[in-house]
N, C-alpha and C positions, 0 to 999 in steps of 0.2 A: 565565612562559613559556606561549604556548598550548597545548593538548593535541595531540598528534601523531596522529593520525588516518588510517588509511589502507586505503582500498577495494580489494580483490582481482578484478579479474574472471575471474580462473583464475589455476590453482597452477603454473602453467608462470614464473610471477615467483619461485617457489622456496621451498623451506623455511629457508635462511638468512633474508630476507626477514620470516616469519613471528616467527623469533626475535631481530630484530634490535634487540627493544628501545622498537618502537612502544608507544602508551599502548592502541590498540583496532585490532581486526580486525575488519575484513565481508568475509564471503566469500559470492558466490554463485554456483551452482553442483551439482553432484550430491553426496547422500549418499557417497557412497565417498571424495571431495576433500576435501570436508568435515569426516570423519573425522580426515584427516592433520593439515589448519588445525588440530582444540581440539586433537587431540595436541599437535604443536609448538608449539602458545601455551599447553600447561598447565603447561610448564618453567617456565614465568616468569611462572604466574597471569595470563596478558595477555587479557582480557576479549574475549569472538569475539560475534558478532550473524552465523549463518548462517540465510540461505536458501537451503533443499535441495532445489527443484524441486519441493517439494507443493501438492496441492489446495486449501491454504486455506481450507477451510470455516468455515463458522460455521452452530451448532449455537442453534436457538430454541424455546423450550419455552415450554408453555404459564403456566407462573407468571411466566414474565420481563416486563419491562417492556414494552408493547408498542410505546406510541410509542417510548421510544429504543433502542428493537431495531430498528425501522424507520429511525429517524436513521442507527443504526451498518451496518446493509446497504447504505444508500443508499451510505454515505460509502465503505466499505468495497469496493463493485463499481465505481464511477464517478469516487474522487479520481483526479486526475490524467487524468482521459477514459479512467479504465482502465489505462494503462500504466502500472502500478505494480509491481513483480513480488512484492512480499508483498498487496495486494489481493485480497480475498475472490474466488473463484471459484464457491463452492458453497455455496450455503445448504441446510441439512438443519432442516425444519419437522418439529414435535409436528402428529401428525393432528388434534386438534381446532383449531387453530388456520389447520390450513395455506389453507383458502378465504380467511381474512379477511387473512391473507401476501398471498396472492395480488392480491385486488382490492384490497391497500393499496399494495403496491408498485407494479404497475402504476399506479393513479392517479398515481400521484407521478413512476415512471419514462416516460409521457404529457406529464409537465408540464414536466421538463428539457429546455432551450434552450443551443445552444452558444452563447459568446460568446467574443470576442473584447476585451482590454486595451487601451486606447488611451489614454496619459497628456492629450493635447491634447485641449481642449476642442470642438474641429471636427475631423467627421469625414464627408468628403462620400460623399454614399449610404449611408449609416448612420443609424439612429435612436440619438441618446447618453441612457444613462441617468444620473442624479445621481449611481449607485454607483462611476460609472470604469469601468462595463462595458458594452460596444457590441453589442445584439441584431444576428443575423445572419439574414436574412430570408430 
């Protein structure tokens, strides 16, 4: 049987609901709602995944890796074009490092191109790339 999975997007769906027996909860939402959610899923140990409306930072210091620190901001501000709601908002740089943050991210966030999906191999006024992804000019 598959796992029974189920997305909350406010508690107005109720706390029967929460204890009904699902295998997982996501709720997103405010700390105080959120509260209720692991309450009433910890009757029943039922495993919660809450976003509570915070900053999301990410925190980079200078021993850390530095290219995949920059991999993980990049992915971190920009998967989904941004509209992610657990997505990094805030990056908090170590001062010796923060100049080389700076002029690496930007390089990189100068080089991102939206693009566009296009399964068919013609796509007129488009340049098609081999990847299956269509530059938007």
């Amino acid at each position: 049987m598959p796992s029974r999975n189920l997305s909350l997007p406010c508690l107005s769906i109720g706390d029967a609901l929460v204890r009904s027996g699902v295998d997982k909860v996501t709720f997103i939402g405010s700390p105080g709602v959120g509260k209720k959610v692991m309450a009433a899923a910890s009757d029943n140990l039922t495993p919660v995944v809450l976003e509570l409306g915070g900053k999301d930072p990410m925190v980079l210091c200078d021993d850390a890796d530095f290219s995949q620190s920059c991999n993980v901001a990049m992915r971190g501000f920009f998967q989904n074009c941004g509209q992610n709601c657990i997505g990094l908002e805030r990056l908090v740089v170590q001062a010796p490092i923060y100049d080389r943050v700076v002029d690496e991210l930007t390089k990189r966030v100068r080089a991102l191109r939206q693009v566009m999906y296009h399964p068919s191999p013609c796509v007129a006024g488009r340049r098609k790339r081999s990847s299956g992804l269509t530059a938007i000019d």
